[in-house]
C-alpha positions in Angstrom: -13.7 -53.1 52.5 -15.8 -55.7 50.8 -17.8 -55.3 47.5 -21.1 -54.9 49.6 -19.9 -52.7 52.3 -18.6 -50.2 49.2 -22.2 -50.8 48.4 -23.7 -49.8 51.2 -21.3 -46.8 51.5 -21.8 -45.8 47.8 -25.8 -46.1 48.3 -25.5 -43.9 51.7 -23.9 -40.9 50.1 -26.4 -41.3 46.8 -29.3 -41.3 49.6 -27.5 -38.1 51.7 -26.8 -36.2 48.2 -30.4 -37.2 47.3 -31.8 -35.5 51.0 -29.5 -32.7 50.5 -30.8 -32.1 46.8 -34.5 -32.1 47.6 -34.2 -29.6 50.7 -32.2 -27.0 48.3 -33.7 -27.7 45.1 -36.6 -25.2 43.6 -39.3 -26.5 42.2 -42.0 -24.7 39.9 -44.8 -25.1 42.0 -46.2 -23.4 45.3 -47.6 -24.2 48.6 -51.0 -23.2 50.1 -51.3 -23.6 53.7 -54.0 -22.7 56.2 -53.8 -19.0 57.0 -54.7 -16.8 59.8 -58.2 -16.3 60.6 -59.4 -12.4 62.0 -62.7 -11.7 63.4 -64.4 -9.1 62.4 -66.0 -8.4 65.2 -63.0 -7.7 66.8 -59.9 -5.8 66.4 -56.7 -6.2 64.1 -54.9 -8.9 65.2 -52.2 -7.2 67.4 -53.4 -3.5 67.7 -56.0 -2.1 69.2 -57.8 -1.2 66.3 -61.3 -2.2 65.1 -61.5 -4.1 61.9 -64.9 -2.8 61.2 -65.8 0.8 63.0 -69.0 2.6 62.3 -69.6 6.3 63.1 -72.9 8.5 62.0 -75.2 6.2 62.9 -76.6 3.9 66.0 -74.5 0.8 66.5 -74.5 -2.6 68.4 -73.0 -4.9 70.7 -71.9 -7.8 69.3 -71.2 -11.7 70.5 -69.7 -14.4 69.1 -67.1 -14.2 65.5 -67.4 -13.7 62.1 -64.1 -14.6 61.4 -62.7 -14.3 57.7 -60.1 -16.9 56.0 -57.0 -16.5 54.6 -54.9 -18.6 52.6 -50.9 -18.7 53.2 -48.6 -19.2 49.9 -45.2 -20.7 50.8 -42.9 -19.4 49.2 -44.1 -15.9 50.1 -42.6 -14.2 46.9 -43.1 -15.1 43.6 -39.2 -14.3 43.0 -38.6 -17.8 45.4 -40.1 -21.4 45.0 -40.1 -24.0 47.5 -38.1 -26.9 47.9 -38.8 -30.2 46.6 -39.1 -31.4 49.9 -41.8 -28.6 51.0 -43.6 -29.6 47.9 -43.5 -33.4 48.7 -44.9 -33.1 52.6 -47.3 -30.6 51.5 -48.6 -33.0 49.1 -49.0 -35.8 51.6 -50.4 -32.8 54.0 -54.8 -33.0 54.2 -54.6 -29.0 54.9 -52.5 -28.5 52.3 -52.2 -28.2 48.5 -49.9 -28.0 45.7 -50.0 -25.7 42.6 -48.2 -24.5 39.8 -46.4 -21.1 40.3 -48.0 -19.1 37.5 -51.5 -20.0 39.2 -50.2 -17.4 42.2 -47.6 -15.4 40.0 -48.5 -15.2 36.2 -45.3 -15.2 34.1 -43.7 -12.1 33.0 -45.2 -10.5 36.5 -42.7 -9.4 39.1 -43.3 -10.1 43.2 -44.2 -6.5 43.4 -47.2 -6.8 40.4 -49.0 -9.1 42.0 -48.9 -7.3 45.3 -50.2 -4.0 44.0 -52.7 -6.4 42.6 -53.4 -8.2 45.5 -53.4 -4.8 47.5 -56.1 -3.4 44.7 -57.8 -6.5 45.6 -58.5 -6.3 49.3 -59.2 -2.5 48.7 -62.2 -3.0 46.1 -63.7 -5.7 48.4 -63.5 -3.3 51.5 -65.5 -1.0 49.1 -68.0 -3.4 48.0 -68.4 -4.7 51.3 -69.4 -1.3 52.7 -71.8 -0.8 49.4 -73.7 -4.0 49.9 -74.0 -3.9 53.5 -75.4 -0.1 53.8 -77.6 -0.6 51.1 -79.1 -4.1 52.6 -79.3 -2.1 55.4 -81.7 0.3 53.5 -79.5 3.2 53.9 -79.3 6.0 50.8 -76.3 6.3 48.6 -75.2 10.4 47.8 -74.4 8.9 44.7 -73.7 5.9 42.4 -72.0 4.4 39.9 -71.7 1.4 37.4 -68.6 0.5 37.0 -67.1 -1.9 34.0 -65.8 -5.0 35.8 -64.9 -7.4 32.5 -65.0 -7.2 28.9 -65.3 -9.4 26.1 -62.5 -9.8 23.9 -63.0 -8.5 20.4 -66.5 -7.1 21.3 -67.2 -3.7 20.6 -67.0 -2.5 24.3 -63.6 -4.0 24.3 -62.4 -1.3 21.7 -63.8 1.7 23.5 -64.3 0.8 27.3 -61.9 0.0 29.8 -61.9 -2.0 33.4 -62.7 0.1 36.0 -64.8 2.9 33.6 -68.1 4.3 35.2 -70.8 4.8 32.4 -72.7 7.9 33.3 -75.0 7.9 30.5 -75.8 6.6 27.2 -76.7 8.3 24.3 -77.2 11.4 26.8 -79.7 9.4 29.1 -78.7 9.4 32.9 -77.9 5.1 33.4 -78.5 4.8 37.3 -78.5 1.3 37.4 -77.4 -2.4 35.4 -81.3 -2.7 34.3 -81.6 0.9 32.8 -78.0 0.3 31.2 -79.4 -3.3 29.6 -82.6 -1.4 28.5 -80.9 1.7 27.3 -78.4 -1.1 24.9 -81.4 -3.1 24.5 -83.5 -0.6 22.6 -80.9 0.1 20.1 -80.7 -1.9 16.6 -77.6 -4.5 16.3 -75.2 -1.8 14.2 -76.3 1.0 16.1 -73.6 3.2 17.7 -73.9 4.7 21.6 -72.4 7.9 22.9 -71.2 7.1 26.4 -70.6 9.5 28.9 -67.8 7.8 31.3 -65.6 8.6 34.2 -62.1 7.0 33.4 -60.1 8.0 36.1 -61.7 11.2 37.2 -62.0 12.5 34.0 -65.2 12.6 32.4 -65.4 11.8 28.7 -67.8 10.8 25.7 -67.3 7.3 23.6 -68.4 5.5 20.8 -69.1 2.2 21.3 -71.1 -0.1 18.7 -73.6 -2.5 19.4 -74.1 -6.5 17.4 -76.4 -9.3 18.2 -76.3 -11.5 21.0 -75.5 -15.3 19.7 -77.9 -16.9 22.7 -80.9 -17.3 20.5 -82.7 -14.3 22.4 -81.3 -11.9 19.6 -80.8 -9.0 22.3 -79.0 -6.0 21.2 -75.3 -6.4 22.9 -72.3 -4.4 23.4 -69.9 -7.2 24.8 -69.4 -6.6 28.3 -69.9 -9.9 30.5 -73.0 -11.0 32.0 -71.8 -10.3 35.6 -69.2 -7.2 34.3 -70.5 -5.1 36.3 -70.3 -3.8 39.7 -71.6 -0.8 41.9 -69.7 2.0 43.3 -71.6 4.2 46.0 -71.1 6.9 48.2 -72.5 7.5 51.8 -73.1 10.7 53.8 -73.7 8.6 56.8 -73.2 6.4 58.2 -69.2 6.6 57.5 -67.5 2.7 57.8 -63.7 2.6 58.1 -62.4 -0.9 57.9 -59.0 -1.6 60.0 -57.3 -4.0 57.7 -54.5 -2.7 55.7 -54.6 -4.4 52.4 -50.5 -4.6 52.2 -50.9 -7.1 55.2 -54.1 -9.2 54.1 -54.4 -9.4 50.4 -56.9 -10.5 47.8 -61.2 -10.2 47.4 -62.2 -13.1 49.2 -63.0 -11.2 52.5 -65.6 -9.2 50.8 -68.5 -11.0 52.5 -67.2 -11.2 56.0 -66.3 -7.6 56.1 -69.8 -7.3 54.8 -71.7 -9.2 57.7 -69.2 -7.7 60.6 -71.1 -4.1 59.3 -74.4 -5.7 59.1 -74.1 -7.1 62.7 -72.2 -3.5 64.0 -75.9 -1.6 62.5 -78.6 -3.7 64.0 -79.8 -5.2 67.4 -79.0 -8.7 68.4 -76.4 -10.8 67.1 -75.9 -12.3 63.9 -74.2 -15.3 65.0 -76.2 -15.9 68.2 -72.7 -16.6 69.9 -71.5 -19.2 67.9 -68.1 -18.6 66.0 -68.9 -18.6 62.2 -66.0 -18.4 59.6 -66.5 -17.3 56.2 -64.9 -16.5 52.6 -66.3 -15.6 48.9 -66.0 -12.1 47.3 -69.2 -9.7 47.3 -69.8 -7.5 44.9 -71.2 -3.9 45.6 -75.1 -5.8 44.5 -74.6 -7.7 47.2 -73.5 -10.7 44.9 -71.2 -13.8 46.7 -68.3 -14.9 44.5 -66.0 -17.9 44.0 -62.5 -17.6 46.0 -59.8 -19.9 46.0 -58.0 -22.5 48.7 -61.8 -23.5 50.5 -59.9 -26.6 51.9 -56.9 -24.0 53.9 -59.5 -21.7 54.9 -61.8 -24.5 56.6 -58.4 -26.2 58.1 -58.0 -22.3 59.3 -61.0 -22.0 60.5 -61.5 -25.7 62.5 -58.6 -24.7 64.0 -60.1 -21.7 65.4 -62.8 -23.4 66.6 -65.3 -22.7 64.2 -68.4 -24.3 64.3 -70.1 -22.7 61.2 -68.7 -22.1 58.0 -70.1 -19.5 55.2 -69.4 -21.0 51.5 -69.5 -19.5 48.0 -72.0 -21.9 46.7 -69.3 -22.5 43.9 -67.0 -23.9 46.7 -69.4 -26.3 48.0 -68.3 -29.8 46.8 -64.8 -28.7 48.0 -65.8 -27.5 51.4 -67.8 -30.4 52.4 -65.1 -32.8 51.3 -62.2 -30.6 53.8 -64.7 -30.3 56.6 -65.1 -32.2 59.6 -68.6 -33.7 60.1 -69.1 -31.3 63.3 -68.9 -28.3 61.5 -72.0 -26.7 59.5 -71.6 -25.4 55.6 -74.0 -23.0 54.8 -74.3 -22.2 50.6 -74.2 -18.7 50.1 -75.0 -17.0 46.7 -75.7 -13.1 47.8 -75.2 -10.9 51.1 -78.9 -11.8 51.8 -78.7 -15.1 51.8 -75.7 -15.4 54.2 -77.6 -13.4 56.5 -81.0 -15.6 56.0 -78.7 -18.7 56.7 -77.5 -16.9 60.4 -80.5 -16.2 61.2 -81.9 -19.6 60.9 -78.9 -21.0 62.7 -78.7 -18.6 65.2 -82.9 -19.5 65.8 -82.2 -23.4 65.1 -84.2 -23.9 62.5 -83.4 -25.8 59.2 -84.7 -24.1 56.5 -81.4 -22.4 54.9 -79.3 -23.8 52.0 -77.0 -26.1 53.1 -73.7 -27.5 51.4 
């Protein structure tokens, strides 16, 4: 064989060993690809089951979709990564994205952590969802909570409070909502200590928690608990709202505000999307507040693919969403449950006047 046939040979095998390498070899990244899309006007994507049903009260037909996004992650555990080669078409891929691992599974957190988490996820935004749309809706809660969303570090609410604690009352004073909470802390001295009543799992119990300056300028009396570290829990006698979805199948917050607007469509005449087929993600609070998600550019490849015409965007998500969509479809900002609603209503009635991406 000559010198440059052995060359040719030699170079071959380097490129086969090179081929075989990249479709076996892990790499410390993940892939997000468009997901499924389910409309929440309909049923559970191979059942027969609603994914919104509403009982105790007068309900609706319905036209059109409200469809929510998802977002698939290749590889599906966090105990696998994908291949070089996955990585590198995915990176070429305009509906697809690359990302480290940790930003999907956070180091030292096993597959099965982050799908509890995920799970816990889907399940507080089913809750919210039903909370922001019934009281929207004008409907009376049996009861209420605030509930302790996120903490400061270091702050004194950090030492005493938890995530998840419902503050019942403050120095014996009933807090019924975020502004008598504020103006219950607000009226004490920086130094001052609170009694708080909380629920921490069921369990009721009193805490000490001290109370400094804010460092804003506006020299507020503060206990360190985030601006937005808060959300409402409330109960319903009627009308009762059972949402289809299991959370082991469809993880994650991000369908808070779909699942919201498929119950406000299900409660009152007409419908919301005047036939089109909207599609929409962000979180939602039990206020009624929209929230930032992750992978907009999956979930409007998603949702152009499911023909789409309208798409619902986290105002925080609006550069992104614009730059993924196609010039046919509509991006509608959205900041609260109101607003999302305000923006179908103009659509559906062809008018303008709503905030646009």
């Amino acid at each position: 064989m000559s010198r440059r046939g052995l060359t040719f040979v030699v170079a071959g095998v380097a490129v086969a060993i090179l081929v075989v390498l990249a479709s076996i070899l892990p790499v410390p990244y993940i892939v997000l690809v468009p997901g499924p899309v389910t409309d929440t006007l309909g049923k559970v994507p191979g059942t027969t089951t609603p994914v919104v049903s509403v009982e105790g009260a007068r309900t609706y037909p319905t036209s059109g979709h409200v469809f929510l996004t998802t977002v698939g992650v290749l590889p599906a555990s966090c105990d696998n990564h994908p291949t070089l080669i996955q990585a590198l078409r995915a990176w070429f891929n305009s509906t697809e994205a690359v990302e480290p691992h940790q930003v999907q599974c956070p180091p030292g957190e096993s597959s099965s952590k982050v799908q509890q988490q995920n799970e816990a996820d889907m399940s507080n935004s089913q809750r919210d969802a039903v909370t922001a749309a019934l009281l929207h809706l004008g409907y009376k809660p049996t009861s209420q909570q605030i509930i302790v969303t996120d903490l400061v570090d270091g702050s004194p609410a950090a030492k005493a409070l938890e995530v998840n604690d419902a503050i019942l009352a403050i120095n014996g004073e009933q807090v019924t909502d975020v502004n008598k909470l504020r103006s219950l802390i607000e009226a004490a001295h920086p130094g001052d200590v609170l009694t708080m009543t909380i629920d921490r799992g069921g369990k009721q119990r009193d805490v000490k928690v001290g109370t400094i300056e804010s460092t804003d300028g506006t020299h507020r009396t503060i206990i360190g608990i985030a601006t937005n570290g808060f959300d409402l829990r409330a109960t319903f006698d009627k009308p009762h709202v059972k949402i289809g979805i299991d959370p082991a199948e469809v993880g994650g917050p991000s369908a808070g505000l779909a699942f919201a607007l498929g119950i406000v469509d299900e409660l009152t005449p007409g419908a919301l999307t005047g036939g089109k087929t909207v599609a929409v993600t962000g979180t939602i609070d039990g206020f009624g507040q929209v929230g930032p998600i992750g992978g907009i550019q999956q979930k409007i490849a998603g949702a152009h693919r499911n023909g789409a015409t309208v798409f619902l965007a986290p105002a925080s998500e609006c550069a992104d969403a614009l730059a993924a969509a196609p010039k046919s479809m509509t991006i509608a900002k959205v900041t609260t449950l109101s607003s999302a609603i305000d923006a179908l209503n103009a659509i559906r009635s062809g008018s303008t006047s709503y905030a646009r991406c």
